[in-house]
C-alpha positions in Angstrom: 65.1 192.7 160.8 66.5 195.4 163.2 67.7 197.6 160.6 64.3 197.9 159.1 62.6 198.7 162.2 64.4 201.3 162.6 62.4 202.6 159.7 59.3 201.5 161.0 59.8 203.2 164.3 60.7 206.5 163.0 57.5 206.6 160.7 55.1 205.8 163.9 53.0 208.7 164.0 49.8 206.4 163.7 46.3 207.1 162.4 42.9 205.8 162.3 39.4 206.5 160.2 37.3 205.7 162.8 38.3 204.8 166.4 37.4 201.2 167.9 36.3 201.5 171.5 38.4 199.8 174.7 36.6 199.2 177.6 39.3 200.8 179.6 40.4 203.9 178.5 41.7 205.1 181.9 45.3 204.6 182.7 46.1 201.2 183.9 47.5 201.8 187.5 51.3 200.5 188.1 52.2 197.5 190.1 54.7 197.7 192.8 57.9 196.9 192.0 58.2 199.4 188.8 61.0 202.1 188.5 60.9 205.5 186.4 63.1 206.4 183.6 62.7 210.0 181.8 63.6 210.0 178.2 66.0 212.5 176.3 62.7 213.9 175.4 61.3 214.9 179.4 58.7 212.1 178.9 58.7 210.0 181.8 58.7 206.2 181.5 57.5 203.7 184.3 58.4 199.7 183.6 59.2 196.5 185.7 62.3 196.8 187.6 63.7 194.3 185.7 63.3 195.7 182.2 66.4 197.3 180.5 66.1 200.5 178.6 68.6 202.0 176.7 68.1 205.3 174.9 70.5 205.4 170.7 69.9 207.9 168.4 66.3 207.8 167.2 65.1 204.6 169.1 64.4 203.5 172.7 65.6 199.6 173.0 63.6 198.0 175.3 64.9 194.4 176.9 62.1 192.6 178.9 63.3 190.3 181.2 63.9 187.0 180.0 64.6 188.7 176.2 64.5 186.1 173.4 66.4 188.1 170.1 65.6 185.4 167.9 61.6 185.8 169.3 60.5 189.5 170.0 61.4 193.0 169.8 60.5 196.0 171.3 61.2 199.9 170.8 60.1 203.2 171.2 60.9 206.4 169.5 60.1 210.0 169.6 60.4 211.3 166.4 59.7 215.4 165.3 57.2 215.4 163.0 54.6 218.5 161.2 51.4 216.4 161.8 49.4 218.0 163.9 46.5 214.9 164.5 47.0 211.1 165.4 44.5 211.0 162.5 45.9 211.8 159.9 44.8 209.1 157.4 48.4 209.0 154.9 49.9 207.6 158.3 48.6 204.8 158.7 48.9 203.4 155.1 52.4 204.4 155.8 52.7 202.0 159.2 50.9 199.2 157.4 53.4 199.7 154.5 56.5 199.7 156.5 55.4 196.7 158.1 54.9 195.1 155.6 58.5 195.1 154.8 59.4 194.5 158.2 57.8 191.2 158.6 55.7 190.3 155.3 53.7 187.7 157.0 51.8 190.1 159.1 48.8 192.3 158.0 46.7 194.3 160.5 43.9 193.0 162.3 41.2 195.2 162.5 40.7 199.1 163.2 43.1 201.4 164.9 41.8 201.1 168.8 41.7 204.0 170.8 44.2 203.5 173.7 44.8 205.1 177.1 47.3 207.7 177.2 48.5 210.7 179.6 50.2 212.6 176.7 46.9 213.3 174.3 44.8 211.0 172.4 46.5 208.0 171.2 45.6 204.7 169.3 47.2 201.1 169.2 47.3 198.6 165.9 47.6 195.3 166.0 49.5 192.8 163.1 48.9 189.0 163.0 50.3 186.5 160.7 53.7 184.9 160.4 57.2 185.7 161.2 60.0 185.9 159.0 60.7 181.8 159.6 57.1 180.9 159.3 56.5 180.8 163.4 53.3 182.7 164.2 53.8 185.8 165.4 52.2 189.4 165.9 53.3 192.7 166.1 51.2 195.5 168.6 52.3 199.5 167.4 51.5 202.3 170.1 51.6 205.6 169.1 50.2 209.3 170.1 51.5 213.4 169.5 53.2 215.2 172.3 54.9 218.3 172.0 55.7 218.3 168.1 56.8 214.6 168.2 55.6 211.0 167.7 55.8 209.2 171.1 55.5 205.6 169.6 56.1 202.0 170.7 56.6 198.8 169.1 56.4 195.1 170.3 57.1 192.2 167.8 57.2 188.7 168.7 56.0 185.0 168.2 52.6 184.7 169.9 53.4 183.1 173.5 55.4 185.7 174.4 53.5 189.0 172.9 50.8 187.3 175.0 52.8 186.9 177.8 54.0 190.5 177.6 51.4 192.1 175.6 49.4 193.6 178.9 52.4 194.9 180.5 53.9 196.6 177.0 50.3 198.4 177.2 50.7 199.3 180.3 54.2 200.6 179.9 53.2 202.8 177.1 50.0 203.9 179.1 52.6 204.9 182.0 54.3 207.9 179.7 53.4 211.4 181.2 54.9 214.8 181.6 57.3 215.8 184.0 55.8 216.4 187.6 57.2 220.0 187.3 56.5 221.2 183.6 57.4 224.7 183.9 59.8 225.6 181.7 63.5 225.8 183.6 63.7 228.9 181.4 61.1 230.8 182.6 59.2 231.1 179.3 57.7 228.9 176.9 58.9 226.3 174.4 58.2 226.1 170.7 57.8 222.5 170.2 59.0 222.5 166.5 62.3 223.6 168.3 62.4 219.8 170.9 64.2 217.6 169.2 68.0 216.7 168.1 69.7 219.3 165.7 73.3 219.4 164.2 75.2 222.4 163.7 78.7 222.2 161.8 81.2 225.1 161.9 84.8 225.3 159.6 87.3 227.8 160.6 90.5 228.8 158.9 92.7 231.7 159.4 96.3 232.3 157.3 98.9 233.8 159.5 101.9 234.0 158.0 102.9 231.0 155.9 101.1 229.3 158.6 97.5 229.0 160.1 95.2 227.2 161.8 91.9 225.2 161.2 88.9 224.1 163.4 85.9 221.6 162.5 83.2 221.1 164.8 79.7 219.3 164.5 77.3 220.1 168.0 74.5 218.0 168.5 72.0 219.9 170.5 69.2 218.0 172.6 66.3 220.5 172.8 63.8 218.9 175.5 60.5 220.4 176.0 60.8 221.0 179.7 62.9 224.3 178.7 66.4 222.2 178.9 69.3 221.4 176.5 72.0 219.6 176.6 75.2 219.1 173.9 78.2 217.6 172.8 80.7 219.0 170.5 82.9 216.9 168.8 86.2 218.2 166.2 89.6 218.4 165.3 91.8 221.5 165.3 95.0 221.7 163.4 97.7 224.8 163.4 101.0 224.6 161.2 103.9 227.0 161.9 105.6 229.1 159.4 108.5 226.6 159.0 106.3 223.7 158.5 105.6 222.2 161.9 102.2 221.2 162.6 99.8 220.6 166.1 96.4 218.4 165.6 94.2 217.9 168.4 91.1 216.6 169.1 88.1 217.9 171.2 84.9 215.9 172.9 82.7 218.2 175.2 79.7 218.5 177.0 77.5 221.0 177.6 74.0 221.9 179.1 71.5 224.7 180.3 68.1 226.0 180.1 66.1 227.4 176.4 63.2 229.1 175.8 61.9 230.2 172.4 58.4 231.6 171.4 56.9 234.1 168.2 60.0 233.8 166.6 62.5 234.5 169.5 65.1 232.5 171.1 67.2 232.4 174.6 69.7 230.1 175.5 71.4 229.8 178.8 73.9 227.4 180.0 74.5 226.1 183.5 76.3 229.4 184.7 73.3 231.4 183.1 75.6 232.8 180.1 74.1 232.9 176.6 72.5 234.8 173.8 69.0 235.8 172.7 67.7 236.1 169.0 65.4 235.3 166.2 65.1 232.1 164.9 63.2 230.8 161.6 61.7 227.1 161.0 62.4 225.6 157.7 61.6 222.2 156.1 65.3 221.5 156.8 66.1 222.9 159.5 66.3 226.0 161.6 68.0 229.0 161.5 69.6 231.8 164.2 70.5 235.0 164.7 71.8 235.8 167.2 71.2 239.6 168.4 73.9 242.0 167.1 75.8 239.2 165.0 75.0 239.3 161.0 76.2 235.4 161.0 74.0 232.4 161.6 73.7 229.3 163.2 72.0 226.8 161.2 70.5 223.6 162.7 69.7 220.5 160.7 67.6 218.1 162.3 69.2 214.7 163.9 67.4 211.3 164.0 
């Protein structure tokens, strides 16, 4: 069950044919007692106090008070994608599909329902039916674009406690907005088909003598879309000496700074305002840099 929804949840970017009408489409207003959490992403997050979040690669888990893992399940995601309208209709016969093979015994009830939102429009479907051991059970998908990503949230569960939790997940999802202070820290704009997670992987060997040395390296860049960055470098470096001796080491570091990238041209920063500026080119697979003055490139492939 959780290794499919992991499927599920990266294929949330939700659409409708023709929107259902709430009543309340303004955002709900928080209790007291709620706390604020801002995502890898620069979305901010407001929930209970008492509800855990914990950000993996790909997913926001989300543990309610009180969590039953035989009974519900809820996560969030924000996942780049090239759609450029919560309408698109392929999407949503691609969320009905997938949950489908999440939980078989649940088919969507009704329309896509237009739901409130400080990110853009957004839309919420609901699933009713039968859990995988034949309890009833629903499922409630939340989903809406921001920034070149699907902002989506999922809550599964047997009925008594998706209605017992099914105003505050709304609410929760309703609660997402930008960062108070949007302006870039770079001091220029984003490209949001740059926000998102991106790999690059660099292999270096050099002979000297009847020695030499060697260097592997995968980055994982975090690209957020209020202008900031952050990394971690992971590898393995290895030198052998002409008479045979060898050295292997192991490297974990962090990194972070500011970016800004527009009409085909990148800056990066870090903390102590050194970097590079370049050109930069968006493919299907990736992305790649060049750096100003360098003939090599950096090429990024997307994380998830």
């Amino acid at each position: 069950m959780h290794r499919k929804l992991i499927a599920i949840v990266l294929a949330l970017a939700l659409s409708s044919v023709a929107f259902a009408e709430e009543a309340d489409v303004a955002t709900p207003a928080l209790p007291d007692g709620w706390q604020a959490t801002t995502l890898s992403t620069g979305v901010v997050m407001h929930h209970p106090a008492d509800w855990r979040t914990t950000e993996m690669p790909g997913q926001l888990v989300i543990l309610p008070a009180g969590f039953d893992v035989n009974s519900e399940m809820y996560r969030g995601s924000a996942t780049p994608t090239p759609v450029r309208s919560i309408t698109d209709p392929v999407l949503l016969q691609q969320t009905d599909m997938l949950m489908s093979q999440l939980q078989p015994g649940l088919r969507r009830a009704g329309e896509p329902v237009e739901t409130p939102s400080a990110l853009g429009d957004a839309i919420r479907l609901g699933y009713a039916g039968t859990l995988g051991d034949g309890r009833p059970g629903q499922a409630v998908v939340y989903g809406v674009l921001y920034q070149g990503h699907v902002v989506a949230m999922l809550g599964l569960g047997t009925n008594d406690l998706m209605a017992k939790r099914g105003e505050t997940l709304r609410a929760v999802f309703a609660s997402l907005h930008k960062p108070a202070a949007e302006a870039v820290a770079a001091g220029g704009e984003v490209d949001p088909k740059l926000v998102g997670r991106w790999l690059a992987s660099t292999i270096h060997k050099q002979r000297i003598g009847r020695g030499g040395t060697y260097a592997s390296t995968n980055t994982v860049y975090t690209l957020k879309p209020d202008g900031t960055w952050t990394s971690r470098s992971q590898g393995v470096i290895q030198a052998e000496g002409d008479h045979g001796g060898t050295i292997d080491a192991t490297f974990d570091d962090a990194n972070r700074g500011t970016w800004s990238a527009a009409n085909g041209r990148l800056t990066v920063k870090n903390a102590a305002g050194q970097g590079y500026s370049g050109s930069y080119s968006v493919f299907s697979n990736g992305v790649e840099i060049v750096p100003d003055g360098s003939d090599s490139k950096i090429l990024l492939e997307p994380v998830n």
